[in-house]
C-alpha positions as CSV (number, residue, x, y, z in Angstrom):
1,X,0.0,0.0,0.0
2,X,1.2,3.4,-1.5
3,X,1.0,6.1,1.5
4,X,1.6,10.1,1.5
5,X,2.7,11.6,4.7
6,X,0.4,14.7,5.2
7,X,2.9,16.1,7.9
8,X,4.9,17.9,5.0
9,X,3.3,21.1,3.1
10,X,1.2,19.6,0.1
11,X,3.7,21.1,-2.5
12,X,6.5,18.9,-1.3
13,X,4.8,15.4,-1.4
14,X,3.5,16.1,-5.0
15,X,5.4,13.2,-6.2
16,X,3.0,11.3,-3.9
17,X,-0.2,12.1,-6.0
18,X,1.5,10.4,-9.1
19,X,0.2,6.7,-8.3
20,X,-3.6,8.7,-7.8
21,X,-2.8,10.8,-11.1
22,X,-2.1,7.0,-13.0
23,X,-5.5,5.6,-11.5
24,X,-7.7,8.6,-12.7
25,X,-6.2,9.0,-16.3
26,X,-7.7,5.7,-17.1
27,X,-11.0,7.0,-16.4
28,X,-13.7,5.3,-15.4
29,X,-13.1,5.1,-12.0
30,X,-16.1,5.6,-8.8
31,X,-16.0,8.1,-6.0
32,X,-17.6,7.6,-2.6
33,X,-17.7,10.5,-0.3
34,X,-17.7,11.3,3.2
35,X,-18.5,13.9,5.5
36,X,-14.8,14.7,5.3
37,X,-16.0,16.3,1.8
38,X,-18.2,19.0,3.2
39,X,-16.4,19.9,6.4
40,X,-14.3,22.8,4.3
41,X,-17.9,24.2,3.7
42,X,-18.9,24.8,7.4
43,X,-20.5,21.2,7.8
44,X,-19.0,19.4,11.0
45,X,-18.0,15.8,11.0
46,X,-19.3,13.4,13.3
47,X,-16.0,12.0,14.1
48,X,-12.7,13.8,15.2
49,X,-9.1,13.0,13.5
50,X,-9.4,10.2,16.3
51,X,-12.3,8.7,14.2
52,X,-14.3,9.1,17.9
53,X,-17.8,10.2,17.6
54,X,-18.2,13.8,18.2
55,X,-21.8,14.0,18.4
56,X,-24.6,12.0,19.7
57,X,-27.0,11.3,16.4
58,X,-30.5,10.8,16.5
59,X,-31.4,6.8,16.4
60,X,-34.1,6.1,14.1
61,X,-36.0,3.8,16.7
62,X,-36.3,6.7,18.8
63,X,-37.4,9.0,16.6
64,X,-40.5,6.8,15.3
65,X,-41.4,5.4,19.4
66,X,-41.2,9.1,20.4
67,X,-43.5,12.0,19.6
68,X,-41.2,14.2,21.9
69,X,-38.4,12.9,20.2
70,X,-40.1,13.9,16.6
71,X,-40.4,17.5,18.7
72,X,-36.9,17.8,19.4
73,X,-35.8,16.8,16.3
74,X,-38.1,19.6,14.5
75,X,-37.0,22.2,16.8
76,X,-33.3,21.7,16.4
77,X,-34.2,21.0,12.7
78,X,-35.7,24.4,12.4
79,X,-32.9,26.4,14.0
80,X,-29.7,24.7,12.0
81,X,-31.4,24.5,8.6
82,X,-31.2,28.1,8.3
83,X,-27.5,27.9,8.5
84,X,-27.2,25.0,6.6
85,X,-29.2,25.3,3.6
86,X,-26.6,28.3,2.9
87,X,-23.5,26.5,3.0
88,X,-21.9,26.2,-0.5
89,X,-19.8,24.1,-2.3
90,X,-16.0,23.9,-1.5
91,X,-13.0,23.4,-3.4
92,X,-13.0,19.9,-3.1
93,X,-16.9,19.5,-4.6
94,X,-15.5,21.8,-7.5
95,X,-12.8,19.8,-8.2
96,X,-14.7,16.4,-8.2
97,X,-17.0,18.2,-10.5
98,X,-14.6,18.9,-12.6
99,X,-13.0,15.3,-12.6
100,X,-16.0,14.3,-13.8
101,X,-16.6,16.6,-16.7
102,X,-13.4,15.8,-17.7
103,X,-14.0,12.3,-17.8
104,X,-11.2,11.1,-15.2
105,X,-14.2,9.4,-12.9
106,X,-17.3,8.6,-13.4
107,X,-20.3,8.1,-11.2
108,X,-20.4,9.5,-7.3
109,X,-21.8,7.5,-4.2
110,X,-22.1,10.3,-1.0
111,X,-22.8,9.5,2.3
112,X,-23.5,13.2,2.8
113,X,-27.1,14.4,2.7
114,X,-26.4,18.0,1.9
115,X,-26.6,17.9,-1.7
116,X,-23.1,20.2,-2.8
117,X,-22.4,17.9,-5.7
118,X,-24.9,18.6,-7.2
119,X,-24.8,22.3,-6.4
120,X,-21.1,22.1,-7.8
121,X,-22.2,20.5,-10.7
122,X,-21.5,17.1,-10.5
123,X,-23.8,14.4,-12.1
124,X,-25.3,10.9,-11.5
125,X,-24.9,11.7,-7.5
126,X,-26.0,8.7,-5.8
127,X,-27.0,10.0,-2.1
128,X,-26.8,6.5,-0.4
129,X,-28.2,8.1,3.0
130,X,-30.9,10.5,1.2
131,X,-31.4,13.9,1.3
132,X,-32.3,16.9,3.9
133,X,-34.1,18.5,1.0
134,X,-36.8,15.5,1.0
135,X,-39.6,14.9,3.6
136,X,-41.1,11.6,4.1
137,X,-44.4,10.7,6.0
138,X,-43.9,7.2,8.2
139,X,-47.5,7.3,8.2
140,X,-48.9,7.3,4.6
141,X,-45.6,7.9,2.4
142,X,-46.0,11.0,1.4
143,X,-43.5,12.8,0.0
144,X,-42.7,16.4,0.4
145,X,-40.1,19.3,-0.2
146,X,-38.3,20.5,2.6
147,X,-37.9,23.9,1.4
148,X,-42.3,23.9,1.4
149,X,-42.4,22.1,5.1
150,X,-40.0,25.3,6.3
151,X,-42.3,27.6,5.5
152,X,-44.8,26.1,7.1
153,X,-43.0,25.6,10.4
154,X,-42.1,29.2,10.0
155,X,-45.9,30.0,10.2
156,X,-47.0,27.7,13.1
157,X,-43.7,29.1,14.9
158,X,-43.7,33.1,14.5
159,X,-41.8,34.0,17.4
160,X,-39.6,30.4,18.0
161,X,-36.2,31.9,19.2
162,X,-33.3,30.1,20.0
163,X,-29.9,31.2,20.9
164,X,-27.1,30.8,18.5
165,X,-25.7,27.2,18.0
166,X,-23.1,25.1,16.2
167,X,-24.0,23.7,13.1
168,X,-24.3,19.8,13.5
169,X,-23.3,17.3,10.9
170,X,-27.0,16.5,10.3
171,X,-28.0,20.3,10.3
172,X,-29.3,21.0,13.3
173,X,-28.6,22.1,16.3
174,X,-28.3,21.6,20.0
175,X,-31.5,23.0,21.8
176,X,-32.1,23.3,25.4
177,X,-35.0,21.7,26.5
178,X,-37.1,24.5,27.6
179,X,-36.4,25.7,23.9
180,X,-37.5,22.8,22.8
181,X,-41.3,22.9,24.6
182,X,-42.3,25.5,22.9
183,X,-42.2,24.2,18.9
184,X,-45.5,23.2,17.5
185,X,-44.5,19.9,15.3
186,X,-45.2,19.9,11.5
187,X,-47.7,17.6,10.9
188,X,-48.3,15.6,7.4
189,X,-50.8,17.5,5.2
190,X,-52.4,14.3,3.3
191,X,-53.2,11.9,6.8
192,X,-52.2,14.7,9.5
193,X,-50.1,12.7,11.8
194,X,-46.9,14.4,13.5
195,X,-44.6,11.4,11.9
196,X,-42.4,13.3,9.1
197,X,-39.0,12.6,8.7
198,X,-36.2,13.9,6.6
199,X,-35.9,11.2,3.5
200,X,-32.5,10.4,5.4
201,X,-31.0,7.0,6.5
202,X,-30.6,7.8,10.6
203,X,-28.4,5.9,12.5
204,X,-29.8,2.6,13.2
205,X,-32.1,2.8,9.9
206,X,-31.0,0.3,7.1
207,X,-30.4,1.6,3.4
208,X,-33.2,0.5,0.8
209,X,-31.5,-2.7,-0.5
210,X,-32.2,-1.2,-4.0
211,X,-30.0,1.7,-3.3
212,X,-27.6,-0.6,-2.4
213,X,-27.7,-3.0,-5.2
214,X,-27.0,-0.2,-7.5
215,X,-23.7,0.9,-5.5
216,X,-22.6,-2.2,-5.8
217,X,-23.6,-2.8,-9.6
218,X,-21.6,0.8,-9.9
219,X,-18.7,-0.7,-8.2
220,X,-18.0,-3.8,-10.3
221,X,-18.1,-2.0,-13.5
222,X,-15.9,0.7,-11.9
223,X,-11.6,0.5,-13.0
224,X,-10.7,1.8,-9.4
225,X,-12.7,3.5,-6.2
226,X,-11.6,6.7,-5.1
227,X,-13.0,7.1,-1.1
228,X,-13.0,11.0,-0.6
229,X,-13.3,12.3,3.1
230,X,-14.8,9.5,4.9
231,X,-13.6,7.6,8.0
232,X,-15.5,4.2,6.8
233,X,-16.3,3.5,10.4
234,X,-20.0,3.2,8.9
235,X,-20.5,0.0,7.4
236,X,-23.0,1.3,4.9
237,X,-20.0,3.2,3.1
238,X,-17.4,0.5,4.0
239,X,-19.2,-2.5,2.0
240,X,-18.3,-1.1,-1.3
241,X,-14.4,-0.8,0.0
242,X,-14.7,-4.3,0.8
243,X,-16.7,-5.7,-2.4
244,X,-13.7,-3.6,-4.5
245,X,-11.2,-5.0,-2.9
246,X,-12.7,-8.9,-3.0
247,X,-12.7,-8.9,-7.0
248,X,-9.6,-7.1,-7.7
249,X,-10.5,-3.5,-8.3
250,X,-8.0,-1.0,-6.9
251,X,-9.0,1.4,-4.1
252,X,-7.5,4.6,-3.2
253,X,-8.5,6.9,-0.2
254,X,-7.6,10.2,0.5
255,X,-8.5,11.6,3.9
256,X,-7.3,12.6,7.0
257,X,-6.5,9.7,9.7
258,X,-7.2,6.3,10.0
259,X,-9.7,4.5,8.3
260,X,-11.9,1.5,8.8
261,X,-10.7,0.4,5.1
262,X,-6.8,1.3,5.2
263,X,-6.3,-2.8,5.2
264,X,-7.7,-3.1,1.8
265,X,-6.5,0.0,0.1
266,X,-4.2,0.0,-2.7
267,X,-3.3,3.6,-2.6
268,X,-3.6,5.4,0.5
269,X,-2.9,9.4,1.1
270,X,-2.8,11.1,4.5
271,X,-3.8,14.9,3.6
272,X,-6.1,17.8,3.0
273,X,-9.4,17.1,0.5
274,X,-9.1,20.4,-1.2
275,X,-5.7,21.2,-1.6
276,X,-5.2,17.4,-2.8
277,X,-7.8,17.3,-5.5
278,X,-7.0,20.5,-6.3
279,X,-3.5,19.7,-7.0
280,X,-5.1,16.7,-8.7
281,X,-7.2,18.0,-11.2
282,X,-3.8,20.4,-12.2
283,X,-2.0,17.2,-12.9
284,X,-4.6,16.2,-14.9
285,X,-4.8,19.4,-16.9
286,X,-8.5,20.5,-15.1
């Protein structure tokens, strides 16, 4: 295994990128992202350079047991989507973007739920997790848009205030709970019931086995996978690391710190997303 020491400034371990620089002028090859991705853009990760959890998600079986939970969630949903829906892309979602247009990979698998590859421009995103911008009833499957279900919690809550809080991976926030007591839940408009849900995999919450059947078709047609900012501590990310490496196709991950997959990586560089794709996409001529 190929490793670049991220302890040196980025312009003195270019030689390092040259095995990466070989992989992606082949083309054809499938990126799977990580929070790691988004974290340049203002979006925390959930795990520290220790790959230690940082924050306590919400668990999906308490979410649908608990109508207080549903509250909470709502509440610190409210507050932290006005921050995040105005993050933007970073460098590193430009760069992968550009990758792409420029043919060096192909298809890209995200764990994040924020939706900056697209908003960079990349195409045929696969969000394995879902997306923030999607609402899902648990009681009659109705789907909504997030951007509609805002301004209706904006009208049932005129005069919700809450202090000013950290941005959390999942975009929300931490709430107190007397701030908390006071949010009136958004209910489903087709069968009324307060059981919406972001169209997001929580922790605890399996991935539609379609979903997953089409990462892994991806993967087996793929030359290479590419991990991008992602610890792999997940196992929903770290099954395609795994499948790639049982039938022979290369994998390279850039990111910083350990990772769950370092064992069956073929390439494996220790650095900075946006500087490193950055410099990649110059070696490539993007």
């Amino acid at each position: 295994m190929s490793t670049t020491d991220d302890t040196r400034p980025l312009s003195t371990i270019d030689a390092g990128l040259d095995p990466l620089v070989d992989l992606l002028a082949t083309g054809d090859v499938l990126v799977l992202t990580g929070a790691g991705v988004s974290t340049d853009s203002g979006i925390p990760d959930y795990r520290g350079p220790d790959g230690e959890r940082r924050v306590t998600p919400m668990q999906f079986r308490e979410f649908t047991d608990s109508s207080a939970a549903r509250q909470r969630y709502w509440a610190r949903a409210f507050v932290g989507w006005q921050r995040f829906s105005s993050v933007v892309p970073n460098a590193g979602h430009e760069a992968i973007a550009r990758l792409q247009g420029a043919g060096h990979v192909g298809s890209v698998i995200t764990q994040n739920v924020d939706g900056l590859h697209q908003r960079a421009g990349t195409r045929d995103v696969v969000e394995l997790h879902g997306s923030l911008a999607d609402v899902v009833c648990l009681t009659c499957r109705d789907r909504s848009s997030r951007w509609d279900l805002e301004r209706r919690m904006r009208r049932d809550n005129p005069s919700f205030v809450a202090a000013d809080h950290e941005i959390r991976p999942d975009g929300d926030v931490a709430l107190n709970d007397l701030e908390v007591a006071s949010f009136v839940v958004p209910r489903c408009l087709v069968c009324a019931q307060d059981t919406l849900k972001p169209d997001v995999v929580f922790f605890g919450e399996s991935v539609p086995r379609a979903r997953v059947e089409r990462c892994f078709d991806l993967t087996d047609r793929a030359a290479a996978l590419l991990v991008l900012g992602s610890s792999l501590k997940v196992f929903s990310g770290y099954r395609f690391v795994r499948r790639a490496a049982a039938r022979g196709i290369p994998v390279a991950i850039v990111t910083r710190g350990p990772t769950r997959g370092d064992g069956e990586a073929t390439l494996r560089i220790d650095a900075g997303l946006g500087e490193t794709l950055t410099a990649l996409g110059d070696r490539l001529g993007v």
